[in-house]
One Martini backbone bead per residue (centre of mass of N, CA, C, O) as a GRO file, in nm:
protein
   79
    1UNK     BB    1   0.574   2.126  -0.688
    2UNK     BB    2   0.649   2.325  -0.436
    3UNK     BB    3   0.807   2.303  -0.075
    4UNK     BB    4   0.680   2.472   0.227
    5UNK     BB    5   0.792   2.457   0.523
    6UNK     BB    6   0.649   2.521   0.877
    7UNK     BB    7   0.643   2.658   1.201
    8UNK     BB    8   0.356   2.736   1.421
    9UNK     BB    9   0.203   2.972   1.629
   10UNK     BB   10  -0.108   3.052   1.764
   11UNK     BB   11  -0.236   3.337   1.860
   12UNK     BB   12  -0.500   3.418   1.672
   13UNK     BB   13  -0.812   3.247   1.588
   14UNK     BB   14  -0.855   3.495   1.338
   15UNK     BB   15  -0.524   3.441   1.244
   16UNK     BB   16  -0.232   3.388   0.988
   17UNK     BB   17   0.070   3.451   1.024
   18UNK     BB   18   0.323   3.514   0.728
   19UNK     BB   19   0.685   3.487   0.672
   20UNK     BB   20   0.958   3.490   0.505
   21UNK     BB   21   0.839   3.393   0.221
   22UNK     BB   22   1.019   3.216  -0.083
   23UNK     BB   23   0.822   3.435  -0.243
   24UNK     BB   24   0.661   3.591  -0.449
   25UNK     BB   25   0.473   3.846  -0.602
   26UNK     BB   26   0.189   3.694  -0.732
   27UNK     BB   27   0.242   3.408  -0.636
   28UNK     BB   28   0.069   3.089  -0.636
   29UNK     BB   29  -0.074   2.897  -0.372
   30UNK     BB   30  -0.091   2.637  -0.147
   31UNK     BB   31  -0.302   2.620   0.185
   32UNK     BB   32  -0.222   2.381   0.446
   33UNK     BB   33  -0.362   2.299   0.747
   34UNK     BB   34  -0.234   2.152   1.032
   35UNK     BB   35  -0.212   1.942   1.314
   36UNK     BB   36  -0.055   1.776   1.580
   37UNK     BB   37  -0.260   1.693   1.785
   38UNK     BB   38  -0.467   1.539   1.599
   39UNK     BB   39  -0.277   1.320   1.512
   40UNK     BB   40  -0.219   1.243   1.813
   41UNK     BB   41  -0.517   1.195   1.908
   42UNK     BB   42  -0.598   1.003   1.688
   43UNK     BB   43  -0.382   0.766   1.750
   44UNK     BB   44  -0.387   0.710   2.004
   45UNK     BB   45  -0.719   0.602   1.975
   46UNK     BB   46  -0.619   0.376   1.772
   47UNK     BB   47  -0.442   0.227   2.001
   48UNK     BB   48  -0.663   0.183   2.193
   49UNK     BB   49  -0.858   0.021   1.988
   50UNK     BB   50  -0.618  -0.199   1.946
   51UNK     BB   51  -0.584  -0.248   2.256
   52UNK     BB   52  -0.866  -0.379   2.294
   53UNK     BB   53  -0.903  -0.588   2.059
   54UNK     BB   54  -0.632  -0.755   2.193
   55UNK     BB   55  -0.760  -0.841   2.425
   56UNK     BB   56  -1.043  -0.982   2.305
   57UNK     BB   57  -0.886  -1.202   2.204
   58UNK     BB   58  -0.730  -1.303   2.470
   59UNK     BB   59  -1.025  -1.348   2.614
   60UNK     BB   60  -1.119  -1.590   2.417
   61UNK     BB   61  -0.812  -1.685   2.383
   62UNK     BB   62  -0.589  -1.802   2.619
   63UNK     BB   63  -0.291  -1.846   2.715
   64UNK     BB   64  -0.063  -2.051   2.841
   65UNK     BB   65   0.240  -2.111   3.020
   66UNK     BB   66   0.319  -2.328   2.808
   67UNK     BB   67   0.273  -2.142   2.540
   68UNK     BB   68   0.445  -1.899   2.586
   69UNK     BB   69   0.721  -2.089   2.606
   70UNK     BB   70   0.731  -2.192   2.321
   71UNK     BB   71   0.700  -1.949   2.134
   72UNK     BB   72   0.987  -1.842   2.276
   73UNK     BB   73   1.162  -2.070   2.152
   74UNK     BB   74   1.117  -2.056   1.903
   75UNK     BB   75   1.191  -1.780   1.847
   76UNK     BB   76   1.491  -1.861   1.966
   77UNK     BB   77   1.509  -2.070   1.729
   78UNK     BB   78   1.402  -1.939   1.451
   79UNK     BB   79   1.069  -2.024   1.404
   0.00000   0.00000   0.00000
């Protein structure tokens, strides 16, 4: 199967006309359409609910300044 990707703006939400489209006449397509909106608006939602459960944990058992100077040590020293 071919694809052709394209970007539209909807001006009518009770139509989408495409056009100059690289297909023959009476040939048979599959059409997916997609939002970047919510794809947007999901992965947000996504990351704010992975940045919930991470704060979660470090509230559960938080690391000392001692503790994460070590940490840091380690990583610079490629541990």
């Amino acid at each position: 199967m071919n694809a052709y990707k394209t970007y539209i703006t909807i001006e009518d939400p009770k139509q989408l006309v495409l056009s100059d489209l690289p297909f023959k006449a009476g040939q048979r397509v599959e059409v997916i359409i997609l939002t970047d909106e919510n794809q947007r608006v999901t992965l947000a939602e996504e990351l704010k609910k992975l940045f919930k459960e991470i704060q979660g944990i470090h509230a559960d058992n938080p690391l000392t300044d001692e503790e994460i100077a070590a940490e840091i040590e380690a990583y610079r020293q490629g541990e």
